[in-house]
C-alpha positions in Angstrom: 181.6 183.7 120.5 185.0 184.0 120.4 185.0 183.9 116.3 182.6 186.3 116.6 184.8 188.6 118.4 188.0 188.4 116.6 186.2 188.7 113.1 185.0 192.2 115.0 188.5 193.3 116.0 189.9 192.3 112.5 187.4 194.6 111.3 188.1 197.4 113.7 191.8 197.0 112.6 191.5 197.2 108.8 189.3 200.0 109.4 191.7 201.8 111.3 194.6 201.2 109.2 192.7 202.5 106.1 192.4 205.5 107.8 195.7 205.5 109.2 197.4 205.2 105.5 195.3 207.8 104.1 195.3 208.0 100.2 195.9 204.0 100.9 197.3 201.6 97.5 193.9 201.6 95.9 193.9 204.8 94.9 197.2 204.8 93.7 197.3 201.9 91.9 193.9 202.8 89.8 195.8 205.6 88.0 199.1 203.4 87.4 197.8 203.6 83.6 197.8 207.4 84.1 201.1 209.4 81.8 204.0 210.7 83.8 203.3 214.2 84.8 206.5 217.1 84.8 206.5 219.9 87.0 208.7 222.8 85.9 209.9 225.6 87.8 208.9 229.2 87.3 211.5 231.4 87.0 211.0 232.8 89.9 211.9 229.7 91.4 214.6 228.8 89.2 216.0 232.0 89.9 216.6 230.7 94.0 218.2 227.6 92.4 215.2 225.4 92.1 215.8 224.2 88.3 215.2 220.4 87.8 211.8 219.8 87.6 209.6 217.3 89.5 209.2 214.3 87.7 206.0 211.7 88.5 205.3 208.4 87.2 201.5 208.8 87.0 199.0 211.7 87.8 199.0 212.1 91.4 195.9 211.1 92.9 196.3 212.4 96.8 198.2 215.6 96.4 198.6 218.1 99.8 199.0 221.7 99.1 200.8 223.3 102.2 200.3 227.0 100.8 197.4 228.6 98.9 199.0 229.8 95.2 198.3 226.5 93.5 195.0 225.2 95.5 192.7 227.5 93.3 193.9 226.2 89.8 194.2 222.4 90.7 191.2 222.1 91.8 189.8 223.6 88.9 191.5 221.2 86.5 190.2 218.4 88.9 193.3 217.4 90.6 192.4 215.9 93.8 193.9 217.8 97.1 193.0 216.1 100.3 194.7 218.4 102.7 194.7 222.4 101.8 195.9 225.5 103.8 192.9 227.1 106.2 191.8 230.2 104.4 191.2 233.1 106.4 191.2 235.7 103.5 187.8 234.0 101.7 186.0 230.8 101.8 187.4 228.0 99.7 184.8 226.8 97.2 182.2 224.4 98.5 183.1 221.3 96.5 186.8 221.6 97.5 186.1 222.5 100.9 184.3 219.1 101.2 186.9 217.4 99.2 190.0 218.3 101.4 190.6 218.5 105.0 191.8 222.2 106.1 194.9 221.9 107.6 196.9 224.7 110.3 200.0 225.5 107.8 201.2 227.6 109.9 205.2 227.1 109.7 206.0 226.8 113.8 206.1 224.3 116.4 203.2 222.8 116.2 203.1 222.1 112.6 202.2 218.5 112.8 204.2 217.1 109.9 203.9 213.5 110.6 200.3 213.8 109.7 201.3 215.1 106.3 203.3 211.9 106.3 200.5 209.4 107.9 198.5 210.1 104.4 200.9 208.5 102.2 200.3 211.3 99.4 201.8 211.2 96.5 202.6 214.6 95.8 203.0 217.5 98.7 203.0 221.4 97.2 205.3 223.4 99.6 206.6 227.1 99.9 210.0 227.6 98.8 211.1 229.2 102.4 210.5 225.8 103.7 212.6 223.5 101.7 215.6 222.8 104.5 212.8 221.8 106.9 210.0 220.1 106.1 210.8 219.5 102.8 213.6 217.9 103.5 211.9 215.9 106.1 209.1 214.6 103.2 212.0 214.3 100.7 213.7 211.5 103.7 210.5 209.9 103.6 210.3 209.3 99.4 207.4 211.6 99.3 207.8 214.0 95.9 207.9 217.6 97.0 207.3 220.6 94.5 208.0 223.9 95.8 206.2 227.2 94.9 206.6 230.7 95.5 204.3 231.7 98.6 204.0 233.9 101.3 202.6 237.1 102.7 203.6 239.1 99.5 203.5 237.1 95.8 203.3 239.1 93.1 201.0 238.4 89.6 203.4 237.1 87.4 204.7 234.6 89.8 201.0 233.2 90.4 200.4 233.3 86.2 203.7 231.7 85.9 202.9 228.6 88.2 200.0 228.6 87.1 201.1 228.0 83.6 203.2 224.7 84.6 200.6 223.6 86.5 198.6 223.8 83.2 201.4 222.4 81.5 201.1 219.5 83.9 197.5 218.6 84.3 195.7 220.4 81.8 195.9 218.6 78.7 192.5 218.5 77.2 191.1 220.1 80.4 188.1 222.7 80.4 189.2 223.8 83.5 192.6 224.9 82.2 191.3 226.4 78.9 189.1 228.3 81.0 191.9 229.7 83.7 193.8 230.7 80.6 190.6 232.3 79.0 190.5 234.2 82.1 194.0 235.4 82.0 194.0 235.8 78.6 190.4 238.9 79.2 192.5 240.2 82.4 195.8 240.9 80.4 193.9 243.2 77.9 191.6 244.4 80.1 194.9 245.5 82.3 196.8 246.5 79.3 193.8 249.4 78.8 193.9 250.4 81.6 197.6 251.1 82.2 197.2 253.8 79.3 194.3 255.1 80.7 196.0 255.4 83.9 199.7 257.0 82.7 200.7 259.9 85.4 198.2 259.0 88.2 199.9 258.7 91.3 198.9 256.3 93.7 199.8 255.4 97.6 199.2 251.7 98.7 198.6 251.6 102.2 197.8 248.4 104.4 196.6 249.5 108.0 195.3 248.1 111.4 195.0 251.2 113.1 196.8 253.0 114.9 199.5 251.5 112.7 200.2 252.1 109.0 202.2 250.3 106.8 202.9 251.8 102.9 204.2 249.2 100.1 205.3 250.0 97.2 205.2 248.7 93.9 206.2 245.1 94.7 203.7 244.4 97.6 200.2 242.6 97.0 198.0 245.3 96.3 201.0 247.7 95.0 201.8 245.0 92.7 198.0 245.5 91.1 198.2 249.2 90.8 201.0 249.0 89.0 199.5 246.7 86.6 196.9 248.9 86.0 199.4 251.9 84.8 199.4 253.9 88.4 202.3 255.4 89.6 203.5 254.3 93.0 204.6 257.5 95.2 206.9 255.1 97.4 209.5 254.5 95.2 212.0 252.6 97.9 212.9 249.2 96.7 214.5 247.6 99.6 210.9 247.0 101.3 208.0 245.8 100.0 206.1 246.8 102.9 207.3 249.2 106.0 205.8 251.1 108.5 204.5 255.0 107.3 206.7 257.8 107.9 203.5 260.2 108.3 205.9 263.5 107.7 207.4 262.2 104.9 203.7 261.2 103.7 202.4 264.7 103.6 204.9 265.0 100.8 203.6 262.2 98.7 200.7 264.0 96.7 199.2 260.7 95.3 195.7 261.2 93.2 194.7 258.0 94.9 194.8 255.8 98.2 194.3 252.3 98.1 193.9 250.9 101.4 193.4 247.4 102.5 193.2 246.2 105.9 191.7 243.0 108.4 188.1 243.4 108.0 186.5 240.7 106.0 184.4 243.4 103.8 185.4 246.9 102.0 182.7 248.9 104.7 184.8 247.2 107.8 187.7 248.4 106.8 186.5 251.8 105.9 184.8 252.5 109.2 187.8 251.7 110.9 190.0 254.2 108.9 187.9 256.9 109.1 187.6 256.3 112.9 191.0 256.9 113.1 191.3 259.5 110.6 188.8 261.3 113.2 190.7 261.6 115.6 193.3 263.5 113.9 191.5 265.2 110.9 194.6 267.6 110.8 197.1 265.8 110.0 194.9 263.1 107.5 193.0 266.0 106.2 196.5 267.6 104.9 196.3 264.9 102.3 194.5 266.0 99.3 193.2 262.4 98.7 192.2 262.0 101.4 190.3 264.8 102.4 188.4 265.0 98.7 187.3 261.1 99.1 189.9 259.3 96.8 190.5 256.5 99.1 189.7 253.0 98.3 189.2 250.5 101.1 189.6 247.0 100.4 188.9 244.0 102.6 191.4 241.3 104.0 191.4 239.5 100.5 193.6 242.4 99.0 196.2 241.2 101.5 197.8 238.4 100.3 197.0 236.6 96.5 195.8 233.1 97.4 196.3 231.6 93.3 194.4 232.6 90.8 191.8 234.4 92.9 193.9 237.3 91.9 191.9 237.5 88.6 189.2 238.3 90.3 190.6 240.7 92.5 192.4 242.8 90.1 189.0 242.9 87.8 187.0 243.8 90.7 189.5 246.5 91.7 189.3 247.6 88.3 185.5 248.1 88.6 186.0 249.7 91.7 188.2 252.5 90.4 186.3 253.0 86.8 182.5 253.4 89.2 184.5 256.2 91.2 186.5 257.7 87.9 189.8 257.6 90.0 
């Protein structure tokens, strides 16, 4: 009985130590054979001083992304992530969502690094604005770090450029990166159209949670897409991307177009709450031309903030958008 019971708790304990380790040896040593991978910089990220890039003796095999711009395109190309950023701008694809645990990113006090750690993976994915904390704290521990650019506001070329060395990294003789690059590839002319089609239209980017307004300008999220597509931005300040409306100054704006994103998880939330709140001051919101002839485009939560290469999608859907309404 008692060889009985020590053969259970040997079990119980290898069991819990192969959770415990996460990614574990195994899986690591069955791509040993693997090529060394290189991670280069973009330059947006060489231009902050990150310049020598991440070097890795085999394809990583239990990689943790920490921020959404690269989670999109490496899963596509089949690199295994087995921690990824919860997504409260859209839903993860299915397979990846049961791939990888979703993880609270969410740089504060009770971001539970050691966690990270406890997985033993062999490549974490981490914002730039985080390098003197935790990634210092995974670089201590041997783990290989690559940092990206990430935040609330990333423009398209940043995500196209990662997304390029991440192509460069993984996608040798990979449908998955032949087809992101396909996609890129129909976006760019597609875009490239539409910017002469678009030459002298004036445009205001708002992004609003009523009562409050915020404008961006060229730079922000969505103002970064209409300028892609050719529109002129009428807030032409460059020292924020995104502030809060000056409404007087606003009457002076003119645009042909508002583009409007907000916090509801559709186009129709979003647009019901606006107009709510244009109701209850239809003089002042009515003094704009756009607005009171019905230029406004409202745009759900997804418009916020680019999560990878999702932003094909968004910037060809907002191109649909505008071409149905002629604006």
């Amino acid at each position: 009985m008692k060889k009985i019971l020590l053969l259970l708790a040997m079990s119980c304990l290898l069991l819990t130590s192969a959770f415990m380790t996460g990614c574990g040896q195994d899986a690591k040593e069955s791509a040993a054979t693997s090529e060394k991978v290189v991670l280069e910089y973009s330059p947006e990220l060489a231009a902050m001083g990150f310049k020598d890039p991440v070097v890795l003796p085999k394809r990583p095999e239990c990689v943790v992304s920490l921020v959404h711009t690269p989670v999109l395109a490496l899963h596509e190309m089949g690199v295994k992530q087995i921690i990824i950023p919860e997504n409260k701008m859209f839903a993860w694809p299915e397979a990846l969502a049961k791939e990888a645990k979703q993880f609270n990113v969410s740089m504060n006090d009770n971001f539970d690094i050691e966690t990270i750690i406890a997985q033993q993976p062999d490549l974490v994915i981490v914002g730039y604005q985080a390098k003197d904390s935790y990634g210092k704290i995974l670089e201590k521990e041997k783990i290989p770090v690559y940092y990206v650019d990430a935040g609330h506001i990333v423009p398209y070329s940043s995500i196209k450029n990662l997304t390029e060395n991440l192509i460069k990294a993984f996608g040798k003789d990979n449908p998955g990166a032949q087809a992101i690059e396909e996609r890129f590839d129909k976006l760019e002319k597609r875009m490239e159209a539409k910017r002469a089609d678009n030459q002298r239209k004036r445009v205001m980017v708002l992004q609003s949670g009523p009562p409050r307004h915020f404008i961006q300008n060229k730079e922000g999220t969505l103002g970064n897409m209409a300028d892609l597509l050719g529109y002129e931005n009428v807030y032409q300040d460059t020292k924020a991307k995104l502030v809060l409306l000056d409404k007087e100054q606003a009457l002076s704006y003119n645009p042909d177009v508002i583009l409007c994103v907000g916090g509801s998880p559709t186009s129709e939330g979003h647009q019901k709450v606006m107009e709510e709140d244009f109701a209850r001051n239809p003089e002042y919101w009515n003094s704009i031309s756009a607005i009171r002839d019905g230029h406004v485009v409202y745009l759900p939560i997804k418009y916020v903030a680019s999560a990878g290469i999702n932003v094909i999608d968004n910037i060809n859907e907002l191109i649909d958008i505008l071409e149905a309404r002629n604006l």
